[in-house]
C-alpha positions, 0 to 999 in steps of 0.5 A: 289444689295443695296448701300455698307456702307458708309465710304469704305465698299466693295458691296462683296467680292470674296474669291477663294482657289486652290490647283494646281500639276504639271504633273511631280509631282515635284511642288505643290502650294496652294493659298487662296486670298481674293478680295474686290470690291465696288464702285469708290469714288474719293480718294480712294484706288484701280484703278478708272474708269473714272469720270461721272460712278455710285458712288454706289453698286446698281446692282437691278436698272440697266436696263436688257443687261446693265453692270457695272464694280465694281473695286479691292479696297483690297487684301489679300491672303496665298500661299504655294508653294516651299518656304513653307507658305507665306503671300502676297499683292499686290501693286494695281497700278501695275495693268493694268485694260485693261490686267488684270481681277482681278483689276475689276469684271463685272456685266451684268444686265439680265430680271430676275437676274444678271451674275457677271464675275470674275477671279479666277486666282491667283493674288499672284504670281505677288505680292510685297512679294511672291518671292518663289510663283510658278506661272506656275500653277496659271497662269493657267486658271479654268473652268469653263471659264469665271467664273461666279456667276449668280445672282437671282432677289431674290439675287439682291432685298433681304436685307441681305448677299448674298453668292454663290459658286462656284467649280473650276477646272483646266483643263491640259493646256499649263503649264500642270498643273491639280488643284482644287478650289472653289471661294466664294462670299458674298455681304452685301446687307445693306439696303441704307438710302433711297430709290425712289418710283413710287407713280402713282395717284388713276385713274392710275388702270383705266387710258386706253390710249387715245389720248387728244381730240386735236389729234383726230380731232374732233371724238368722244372717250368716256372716252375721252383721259387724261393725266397722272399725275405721283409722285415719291418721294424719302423718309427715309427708317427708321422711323425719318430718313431724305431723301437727296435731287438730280436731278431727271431725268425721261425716257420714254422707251419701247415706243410703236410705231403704225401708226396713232391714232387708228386702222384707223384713220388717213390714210396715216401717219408713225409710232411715238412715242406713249406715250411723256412728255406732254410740260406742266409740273409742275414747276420745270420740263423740257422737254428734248425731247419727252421721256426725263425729269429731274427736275430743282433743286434738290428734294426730290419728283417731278410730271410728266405729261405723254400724250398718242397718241396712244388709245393703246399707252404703255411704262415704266416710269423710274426715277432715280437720278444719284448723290444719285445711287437711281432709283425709284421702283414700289412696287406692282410689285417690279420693277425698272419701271412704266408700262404705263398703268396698265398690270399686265399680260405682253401684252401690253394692259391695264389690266382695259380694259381686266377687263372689257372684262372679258379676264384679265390674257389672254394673247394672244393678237393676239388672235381671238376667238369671238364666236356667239352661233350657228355659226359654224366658231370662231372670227371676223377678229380682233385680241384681239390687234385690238378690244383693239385698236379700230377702228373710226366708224359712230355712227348715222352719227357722228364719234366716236372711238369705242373699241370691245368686244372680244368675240363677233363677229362684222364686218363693212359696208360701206353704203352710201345709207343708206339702211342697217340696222344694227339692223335688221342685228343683230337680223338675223345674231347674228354678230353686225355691224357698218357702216363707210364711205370710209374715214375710210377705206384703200382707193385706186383703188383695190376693196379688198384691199380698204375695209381693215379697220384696215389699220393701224395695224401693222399684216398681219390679215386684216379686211375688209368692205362690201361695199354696193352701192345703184345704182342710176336708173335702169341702171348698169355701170358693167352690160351694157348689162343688162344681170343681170336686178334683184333687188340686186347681189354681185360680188364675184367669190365665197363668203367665206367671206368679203374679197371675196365680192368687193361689194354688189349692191342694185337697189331701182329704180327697186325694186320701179318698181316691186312695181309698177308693183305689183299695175298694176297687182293687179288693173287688176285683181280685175277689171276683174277676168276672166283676166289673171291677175285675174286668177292668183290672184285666185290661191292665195286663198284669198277672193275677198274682201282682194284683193280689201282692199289692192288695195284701200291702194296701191292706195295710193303712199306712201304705195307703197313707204313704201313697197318698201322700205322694199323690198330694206332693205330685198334686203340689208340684203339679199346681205350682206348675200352673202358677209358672205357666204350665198347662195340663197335658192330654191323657195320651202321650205324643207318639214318640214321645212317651217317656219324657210326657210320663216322667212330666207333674203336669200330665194326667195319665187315662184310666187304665193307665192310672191304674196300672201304675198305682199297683205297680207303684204300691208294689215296687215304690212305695217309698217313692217321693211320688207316684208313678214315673213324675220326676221332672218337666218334659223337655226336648219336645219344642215341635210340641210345644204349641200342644201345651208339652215341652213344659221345662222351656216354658217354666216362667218365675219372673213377674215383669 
């Protein structure tokens, strides 16, 4: 409610009248009383609460679950009973506020509204002037118990009268007594002389929080983090008018409190405080403490400064000042409280980004959705919360915080080898994927659990890294029997998704030693036809003399460095498949199906095959990203699925 009238004026009054009958029939009494209630001012009438509570009417500006006692300042009332119609006051020091209900009444403050708790039990019968008043009915309770107004948001903000109703009625109770009523309140919401207004800055629209570049390490955030700068101003409601001036304080509440800076950065650290009072503040501003500021002097309008260290910190500025009863609103939403940052939409996350996305109004923030046309299985792993938040990634080497698109699938490599590339992943799988080094994930010995990414979250959905190693030689620390001597595996019992794979192995020094072997076999057989190796060479159908051009060029070792490095990216990219579930193709290709399985990292093609495009290869592509056809996943073969082909469909990323 707006601040009573000066001068005495009560915020309502509550006027009750019953009619009560004995159960004998032999008593009847009526009553009507009219209770006025406002604000505690020292010297004047009525029982007072303790020095230090509001002086004033308002109710709109409590925060929701706080309540407010407003206390009896008049009284007046009729009964009629056995002595006929009598007048009647009451003498407001014999009340007991402890005993009695009617010296005050009590506003509790809700989300939305207000419930305002009174008593309709007749104050009369224990009045200065009414001897004759019956006072077994009156004693009597009313339902309903306890007697209540409940109070709209509309109620509380409109200015205006205010005016409810409520019927009553008397139950047979211990004083066997039965009895009708209504009990009426009206409040004279008279707009105050002033009022207190939020009045953020133009960039507060925009404003997506970021920690300052000094909490973060030197990694790179773009925008990079600001502080926010925040006016409230108290000012005359009527033109002309002149605002007064008081003590304003300012409270941070509703903080959020993640782990860390972002999703992973950094390791090992507790929850804090996400939003604080920057400790430099404009003169005349002191900081109390993290979430709590006030101004020196008093003012008529002052600034505060407002950093984030969270890049999804969230919280509500309040500022009020007690000595005028006045707490600052926010107009565009009609609230008692600024929301830091912007979120019109209620999900804690800044409404700029969700514009942005494409996502605003959506409020679903554990939601997981991102979607790869042709791809079978929905979302990525990561919550819209955690794309929002972000997650700390090697951009070209260098660390830098990164936001997600939700709507578009992504996942994570750890490649310390450097051998997967990222680009050629995206242009087979359609899913983008960023690179991080171990510092960037959970860590620890357990080979699943290690590779959590968004380490820091605050759900059960985890998001996991595939790590892929590149093993140094031709030997095998998991392997010592050498049981498995191909170029590549990944060790996963059955690969589902990521979280399945502990790891992606790739051996250049083997595939470095198929190439060699290639260059031996091809001399071989362009030396001697009618060898072995020359006949293998002629069941490849090509002409002698492009045999003998691509062994002049492998003759060079840096084509046959070249070559092997497109096998290792296509060895890469192909292990990383399993990691998402993909399987190895036959040999043979589907009849009818050649092209797609061939262009396809997760086929293996026969011998001869092989061979043939080696040669090609070292004669037409040597410069290639990779060898053979290898482009992309096969897809548009779902009748094949079954037979492990139609890879692209199956691609899964999300470990949930």
């Amino acid at each position: 409610m707006a601040c009573a009238q000066q001068g005495g004026a009560p915020c309502f009054t509550i006027t009750v009248e019953t009619k009560m009958q004995a159960s004998d029939g032999k008593q009847s009494e009526e009553h009507r009383f009219q209770a006025e209630y406002g604000r505690a001012s020292e010297g004047g009438a009525g029982i007072k609460p303790a020095l230090g509570l509001p002086q004033g009417c308002s109710v709109a500006t409590m925060e929701a679950g706080m309540t407010r006692r407003f206390y009896l300042s008049n009284i007046s009332g009729v009964a009629n009973g056995r002595c006929g119609t009598q007048s009647a006051s009451v003498s407001l020091g014999k009340f007991d506020p402890a005993r009695n209900r009617d010296v005050y009444v009590t506003v509790e403050r809700k989300e939305k509204g207000a419930t305002l708790e009174f008593s309709s039990s007749s104050p009369l019968p224990s009045s200065d002037t009414c001897d004759c008043c019956v006072s077994m009915c009156a004693a009597q309770v009313f339902q309903p118990w306890p007697n209540q107004f409940e109070l709209s948001e509309d109620d509380l903000t409109n200015l205006g009268s205010v005016s409810k109703t409520l019927a009553l009625t008397m139950a047979p109770g211990d004083n066997e007594c039965t009895g009708k009523g209504t009990a009426t309140l009206n409040a004279k919401l008279n707009p105050p002389d002033e009022e207190m207004e939020f009045l953020p800055p133009e960039s507060y629209v925009s404003w997506i929080p970021a920690p300052l570049p000094a909490e973060m390490g030197g990694i790179r955030v773009e925008p990079a983090g600001t502080a926010l700068r925040v006016k409230v101003k108290i000012q005359p409601k009527k033109p002309g008018g002149e605002a007064r001036e008081g003590v304003i304080q300012f409270e941070l509440q509703g903080v959020t409190r993640h782990k860390g800076r972002t999703g992973n950065y950094p390791n090992g650290v507790s929850e804090k405080d996400d939003l604080r009072f920057a400790a430099e503040q404009p003169s005349g501003i002191v900081v109390d403490g993290p979430k709590s500021a006030h101004t020196t002097e008093k003012v008529s309008e002052a600034t505060v400064v407002i950093e984030a260290l969270d890049t999804a910190a969230y919280g509500k500025l309040t500022a009020s000042s007690k000595e005028l009863d006045l707490k600052a609103i926010y107009k565009p939403t009609n609230t008692y409280a600024l929301v830091i940052p912007q979120d019109d939409d209620n999900n804690k996350i800044a409404d700029e980004w969700e514009r942005q996305m494409g996502i605003f109004g959506q409020a679903d923030v554990q939601a997981d959705k991102d979607i790869t046309v042709g791809q079978d299985r929905k979302g990525d792993g990561l919550t819209v919360m955690d794309e929002y938040r972000g997650l700390v990634i090697l951009d070209n080497g260098v660390r830098a915080h990164k936001r997600f698109n939700p709507q578009v699938k992504e996942m994570f490599a750890v490649d310390a080898g450097g051998i997967f590339d990222s680009a050629l992943w995206l242009s087979a799988s359609g899913v983008t994927a960023y690179k991080v080094d171990e510092s960037m994930i959970a860590g620890g010995g357990d080979p699943e659990e290690s590779r959590v990414v968004n380490f820091n979250g605050s759900g059960d959905r985890k998001k996991y890294a595939v790590r892929v190693l590149t093993m140094p030689g031709d030997d095998d620390p998991d392997d010592p029997g050498k049981t498995n001597p191909s170029t590549g595996y990944t060790a996963c019992g059955e690969c589902r998704m990521p979280k399945d794979a502990d790891y992606c192995k790739v051996f250049p020094s083997r595939i470095r030693a198929q190439v060699e072997g290639l260059f031996s076999w091809l001399s071989a057989a362009v030396a001697d036809p009618a060898s072995a190796q020359g006949q293998e060479l002629a069941k490849l159908g090509l002409p002698p003399w492009l045999a003998q051009q691509a062994l002049e060029r492998l003759r060079n070792p840096a084509a046959r460095a070249a070559l092997a490095s497109q096998l290792i990216t296509q060895n890469a990219i192909h292990e990383v498949g399993h990691a998402v579930s993909l399987v190895d193709h036959k040999s043979g290709s589907p009849k009818g199906a050649e092209n797609p399985v061939r262009e396809c990292p997760m086929y293996y093609p026969a011998d001869i095959t092989y061979w043939r495009y080696v040669v090609l290869q070292t004669l037409f592509r040597p410069d290639a990203s990779m060898p053979m056809r290898y482009t992309k996943f096969c897809r548009g073969l779902k009748a094949l699925q079954g037979e492990g082909y139609n890879c692209f469909a199956r691609v899964n990323v999300a470990d949930w």
